[in-house]
Each structure stands twice: as structure tokens, then as C-alpha cells.
N, C-alpha and C positions, 0 to 999 in steps of 0.2 A: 206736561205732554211731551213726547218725543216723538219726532213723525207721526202726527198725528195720534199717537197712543198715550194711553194712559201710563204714570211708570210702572204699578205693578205689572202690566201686562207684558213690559219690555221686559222683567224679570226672565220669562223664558229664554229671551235673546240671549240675554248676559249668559245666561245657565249653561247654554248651546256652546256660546264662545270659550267659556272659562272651560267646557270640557274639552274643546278642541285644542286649547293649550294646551290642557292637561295630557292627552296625549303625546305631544311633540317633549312635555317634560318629562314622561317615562321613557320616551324613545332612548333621549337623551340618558337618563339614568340607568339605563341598561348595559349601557357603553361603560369602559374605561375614560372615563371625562380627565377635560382637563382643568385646573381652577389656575384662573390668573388674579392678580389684585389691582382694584380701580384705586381712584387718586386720593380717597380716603379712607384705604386699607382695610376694606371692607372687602370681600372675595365676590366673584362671577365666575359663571359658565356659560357655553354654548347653550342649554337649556333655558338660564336667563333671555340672551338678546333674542334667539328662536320664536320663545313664548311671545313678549313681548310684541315680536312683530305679525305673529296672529293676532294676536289680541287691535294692534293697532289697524291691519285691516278691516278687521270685524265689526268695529267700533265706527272707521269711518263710512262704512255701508251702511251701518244701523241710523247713525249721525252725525254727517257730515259736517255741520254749523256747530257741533260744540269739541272743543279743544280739549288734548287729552295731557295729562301730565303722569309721565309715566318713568319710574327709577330710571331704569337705562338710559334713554333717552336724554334725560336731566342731567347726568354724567356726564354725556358727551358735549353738552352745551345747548341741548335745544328745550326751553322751555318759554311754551308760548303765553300768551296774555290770558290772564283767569279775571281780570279786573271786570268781566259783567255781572261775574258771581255761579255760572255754573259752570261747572268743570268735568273732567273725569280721574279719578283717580287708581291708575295699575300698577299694581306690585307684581311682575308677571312668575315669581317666585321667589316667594316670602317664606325666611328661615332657608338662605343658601347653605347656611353651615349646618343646619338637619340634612340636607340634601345630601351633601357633601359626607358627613357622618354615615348616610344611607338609613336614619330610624324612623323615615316614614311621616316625619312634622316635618314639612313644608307643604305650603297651599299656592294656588292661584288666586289672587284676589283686584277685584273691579268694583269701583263706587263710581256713585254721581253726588257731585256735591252740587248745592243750591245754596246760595247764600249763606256760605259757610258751614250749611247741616248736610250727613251723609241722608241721603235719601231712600237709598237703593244701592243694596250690593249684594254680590259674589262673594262666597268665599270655599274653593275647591280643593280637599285635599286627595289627591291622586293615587295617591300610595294605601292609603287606609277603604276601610269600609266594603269592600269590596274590587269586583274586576273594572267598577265603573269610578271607583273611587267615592267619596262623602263630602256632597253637595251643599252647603247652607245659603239660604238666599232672605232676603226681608227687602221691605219696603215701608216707607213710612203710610201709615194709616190700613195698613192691609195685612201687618204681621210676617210672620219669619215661617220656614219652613225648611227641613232638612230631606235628603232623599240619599239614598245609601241602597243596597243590595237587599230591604227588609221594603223599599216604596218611598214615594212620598209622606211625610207627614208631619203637623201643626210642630212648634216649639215655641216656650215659652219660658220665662225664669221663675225659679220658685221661692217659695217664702222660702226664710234662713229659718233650716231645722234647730230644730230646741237643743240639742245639744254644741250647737255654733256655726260658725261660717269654715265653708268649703275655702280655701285659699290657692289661685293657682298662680307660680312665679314664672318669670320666663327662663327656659332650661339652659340656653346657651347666654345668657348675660342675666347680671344681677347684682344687688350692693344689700349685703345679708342683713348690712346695721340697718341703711335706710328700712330696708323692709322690716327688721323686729322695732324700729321708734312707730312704724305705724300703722303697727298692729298692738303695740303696749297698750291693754286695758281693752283688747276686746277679746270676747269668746272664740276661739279658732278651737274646730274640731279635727279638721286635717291640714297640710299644707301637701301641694304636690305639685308636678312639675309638668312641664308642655312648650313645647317651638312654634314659631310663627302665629299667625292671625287666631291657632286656632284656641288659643287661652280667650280671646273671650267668646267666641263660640262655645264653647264649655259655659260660660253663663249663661247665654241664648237658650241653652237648651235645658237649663235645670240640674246640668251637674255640679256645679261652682256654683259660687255668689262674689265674689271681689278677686281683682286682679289689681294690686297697687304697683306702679312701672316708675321706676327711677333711673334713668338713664335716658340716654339718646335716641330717639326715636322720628320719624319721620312719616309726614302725612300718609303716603303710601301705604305703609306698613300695618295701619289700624284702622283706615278708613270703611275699608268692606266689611270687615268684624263690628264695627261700632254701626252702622247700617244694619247688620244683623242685630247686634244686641238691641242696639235702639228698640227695632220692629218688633222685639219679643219682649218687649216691656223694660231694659234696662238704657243704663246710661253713663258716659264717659267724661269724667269729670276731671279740673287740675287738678293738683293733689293736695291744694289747698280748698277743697271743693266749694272755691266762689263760684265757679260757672261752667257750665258743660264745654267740651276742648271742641274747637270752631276750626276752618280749613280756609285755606286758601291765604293763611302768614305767609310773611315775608321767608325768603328761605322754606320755606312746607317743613321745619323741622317744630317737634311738638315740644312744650314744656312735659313737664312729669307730670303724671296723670294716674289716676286711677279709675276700672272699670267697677260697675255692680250691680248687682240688680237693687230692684226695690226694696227700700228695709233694710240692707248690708250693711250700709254704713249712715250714721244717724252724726248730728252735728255735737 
């Protein structure tokens, strides 16, 4: 429960918030921006700390008594106590370097973590889908749902078609060996390519089935997608798949991981 509500019902809030970021990110991306580099030579914009700080009000209206751990934020030094186990987690623009490129991958993305699982998330991509941009939302025990310029409606993952798994890599980072060792010795019918949270959205919704991620990555960055995927039946595993990847590590940065739906990948 959050204020009294159930989570899927806060789903709308989030949905509300994330577009109102979304907004302040096209404003921004309409401009001549400027990109400067943080202390891990990772890139930001105005469009980043902006969002970010919608996002952070919206959040503390909705729910004041739970703490939010949010990129920016964390950069600068402030990151508050997650030790009771629920948290929030915002990426207030995920895939700076899509952004920056201008190809339309990067999203706004919002989770609630609960003892380590994502529960409930956001994941909005502003640029695509329409003048309102393309929505996905889920929630644990209530399912996933996408809303785009066609409406609302259900999404789910789908069986790996018979002639093999859809594969989707990340487009701005990637380690080509890592990813042919482990995919040796399985059916791959396509591979294709995708920026920010929205690779595994592409599973939530039945276009993908496996997203294997080797490299550096940080709670933020997959928490609302894995919220999404979860709610539409799939799941986010290390890439040793002992155990589905948990939040609220020391550091919030992830081991390597892979996502998929059910069936995609067998032991």
C-alpha cells in the first residue's frame, strides 16, 4: 500500500509523473543542449537534472515516508538510507547518449523496490510512439500494460517462436565476445539492437525474448523495465542465472545480467 492505495492503483500516478517529465525532456531536446561530463565520465544535461527534479517532487506528494534514490542525485552525494527495504528508484533519463545522438532511445523510468524486488514501474519513452510518447507500466500481481497513440492495452511475453529467440543488445555499449559465448549453442533467429530501458520492454511486450547485458550497469538503469518485464511474465537474472538480480546492493551497481522471458533460456 502507498497512501493508503494499493500499488497497482499508484501505477496511474507514476504514469502521470513520468509524463510530466517527459515533457520537460522534449522541451529540453528541442534546444541546442549542452552535455557536460560527471565524475564518472558518463555525460548529463539539463534535461537529466530538470526531469529528475519533477520527478522528485511528484514522488514526495505521492509519498513522502519512502526515500528516493535517484542518478543525479547519487552523483552529487546525496543518497539516503534504503536499509528498511523499500525504496524508489529514477533514472530521470535513461540512454543520455540516445538522447544526445537525438534517435529517439531514451526513456523516463520510476520503480518501487520492496525488499529487493522491483514491484511497480514506469518506463516512458517520449520521443517515440506518438505526440504523447510510449508508456509501459506493470506491477507485481496485476500485469504490465503499454499505452501509445493506438490506447491502452494488456502486454505480455511470448513463447520463443520455433524458428528461435529474438535477441536484443544494447546499442550504445556492448562486449560482442561476451555476448557470442553466450549465445554458443542456442537458436537465435534475429539479433537487433535498442538504447536505454527500452530492451527489455521489447520483452514485456512480445517482441524479444532475451536481453544478455555485460557490462556496467546500475540499479536505476533497469529497475522500471524489470518491473515491467516481471509484471508481463518475464524475469531478470545474473548471467550465471543462479538468482533473479535483487536491489538495493551496496553501491546500486548491478553484476551482469540477463533478461527473458519464459522458456528463452533453459539451464
Amino acid at each position: 500500500m502507498i497512501a493508503g492505495r494499493s500499488i497497482p492503483a499508484v501505477l496511474d500516478d507514476l504514469a502521470a509523473l513520468a509524463r510530466r517529465a517527459g515533457q520537460v525532456v522534449m522541451a529540453v531536446y528541442a534546444t541546442d543542449f549542452a552535455v557536460r561530463g560527471k565524475g564518472d565520465a558518463s555525460p548529463v544535461t539539463a534535461a537529466d537534472e530538470q526531469a529528475e527534479a519533477v520527478i522528485l517532487a511528484g514522488l514526495a506528494q505521492l509519498a513522502p515516508d519512502i526515500p528516493v534514490v535517484a542518478e543525479e542525485s547519487v552523483a552529487a552525494g546525496r543518497t539516503p538510507d534504503v536499509s528498511a527495504g523499500r525504496f524508489w528508484l529514477v533514472d530521470p533519463l535513461d540512454g543520455t547518449r540516445e538522447f544526445i545522438s537525438r534517435n529517439g532511445e531514451f526513456t523516463v523510468n520510476i520503480a518501487l523496490i520492496d525488499q529487493g524486488r522491483p514491484v511497480a514501474g514506469v518506463v516512458l519513452a517520449p520521443a517515440v510512439g506518438g505526440p504523447a510518447g510510449r508508456l509501459f507500466a506493470g506491477a507485481a500481481g496485476s500485469g504490465a500494460w503499454v499505452e501509445d497513440s493506438q490506447g491502452r492495452r494488456p502486454i505480455h511475453c511470448r513463447a520463443v517462436p520455433a524458428d528461435g529467440l529474438t535477441v536484443v543488445a544494447s546499442r550504445s555499449h556492448g562486449d560482442a565476445a561476451a555476448l557470442d559465448a553466450f549465445l554458443a549453442g542456442r537458436r537465435v533467429a534475429q539479433l537487433t539492437n535498442a538504447g536505454s530501458s527500452l530492451k527489455l520492454c521489447l520483452l514485456a511486450e512480445g517482441a524479444a525474448d532475451l536481453y544478455p547485458r555485460h557490462g556496467r550497469t546500475m540499479e536505476w538503469d533497469i529497475a522500471a523495465g524489470h518491473a515491467v518485464l516481471a509484471a508481463a511474465g518475464g524475469e531478470v537474472w545474473r548471467i550465471d542465472g543462479s538468482a533473479p538480480l535483487a536491489y538495493g546492493k551496496s553501491g546500486f551497481e548491478n553484476p551482469h545480467f540477463y533478461a527473458a522471458g519464459p522458456g528463452a533460456v533453459t539451464p
